[in-house]
N, C-alpha and C positions, 0 to 999 in steps of 0.2 A: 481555725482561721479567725482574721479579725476582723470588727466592722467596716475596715476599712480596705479589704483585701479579700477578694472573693479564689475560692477553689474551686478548680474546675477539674473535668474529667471529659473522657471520649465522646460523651454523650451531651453536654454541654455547652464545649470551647465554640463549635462554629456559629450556635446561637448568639451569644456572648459578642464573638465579633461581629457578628450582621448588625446585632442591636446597641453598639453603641459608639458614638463618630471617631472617640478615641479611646482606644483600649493598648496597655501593657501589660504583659503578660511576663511572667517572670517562669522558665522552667526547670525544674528544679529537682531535687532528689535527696531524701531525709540524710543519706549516709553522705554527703556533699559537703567538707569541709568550707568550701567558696561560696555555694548557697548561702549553709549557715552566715555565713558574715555578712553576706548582702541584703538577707531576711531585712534584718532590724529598716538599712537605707531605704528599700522598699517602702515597708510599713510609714516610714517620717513621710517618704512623697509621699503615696498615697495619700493621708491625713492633709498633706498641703494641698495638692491639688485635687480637692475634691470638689467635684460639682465640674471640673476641666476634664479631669482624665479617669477612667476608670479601672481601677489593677486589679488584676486576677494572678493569679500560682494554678501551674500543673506540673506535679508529680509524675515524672516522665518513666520510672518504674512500675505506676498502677494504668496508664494511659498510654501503653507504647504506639499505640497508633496514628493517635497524634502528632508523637514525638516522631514518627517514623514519617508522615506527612510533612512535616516542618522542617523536618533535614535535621532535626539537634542531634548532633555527633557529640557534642561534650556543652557539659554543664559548668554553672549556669549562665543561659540562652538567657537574653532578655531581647525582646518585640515590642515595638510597636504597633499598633495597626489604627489606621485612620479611613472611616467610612469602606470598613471591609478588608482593606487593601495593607498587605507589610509595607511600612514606610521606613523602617529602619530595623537593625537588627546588631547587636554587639553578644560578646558572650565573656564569659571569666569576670570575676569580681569589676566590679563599676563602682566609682565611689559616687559620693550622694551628685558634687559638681558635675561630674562627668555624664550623669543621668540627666541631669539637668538642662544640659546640653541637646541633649534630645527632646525629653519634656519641652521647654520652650519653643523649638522652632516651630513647632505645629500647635501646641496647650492656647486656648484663648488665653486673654491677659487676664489675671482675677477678679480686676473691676469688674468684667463683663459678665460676672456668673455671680448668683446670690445662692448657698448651700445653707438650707435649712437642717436636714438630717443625710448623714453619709447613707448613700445608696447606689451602690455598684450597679445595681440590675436596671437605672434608669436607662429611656430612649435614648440617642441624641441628643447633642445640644438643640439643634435646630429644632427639632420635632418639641423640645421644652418649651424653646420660646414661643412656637406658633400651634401648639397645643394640638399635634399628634402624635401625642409616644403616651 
């Protein structure tokens, strides 16, 4: 996985959403023609909006319970979740604009976040700013 894209499994994901105000989760499957291609789109947001949104990947073959909680019938599921909660949900290849589309209507605007080092596993935004996370 990369600095910029955290992996998650059954033991993980629900932490992961409690603790951060924006998280996308990308679910996915090695042998996934349509994964594969959206990987890379992925990986570019994530790098852009870091310090706004935090991405993760679950492998919905080694995590089926997850997958089986989330409803993913077919791959790749891409979620959002903001302060815990699905705010949005599309599936099959997304291109980067199309993502985008989502990112933005909830991602603070860039100005408003300063990212020192990529770190997925941070708090909240809010809990940053006022220095509980």
């Amino acid at each position: 996985m990369s600095k910029w894209v955290e992996e998650l499994y059954d033991d993980t994901f629900d932490g992961m959403v409690a603790e951060n105000e924006l998280l996308f989760v990308d679910f996915c499957a090695d042998w996934c023609g349509p994964c594969k291609a959206v990987a890379p789109v992925v990986e570019r947001l994530a790098k852009e909006y870091a310090g706004r949104v935090a991405f993760a990947k679950l492998n919905t073959d080694g995590n089926t319970e997850t997958a089986r909680r989330m409803r993913i019938s077919s791959i790749p599921a891409l979620m959002l979740f903001r302060e815990g909660k699905l705010v949005t949900r599309t599936g099959g290849y997304q291109s980067e604009s199309q993502l985008r589309v989502y990112l933005d209507r909830y991602a603070p605007p860039s100005s408003a976040v300063v990212v020192n080092e990529p770190n997925v596993r941070q708090s909240g935004l809010l809990s940053r700013i006022f220095g509980r996370g």
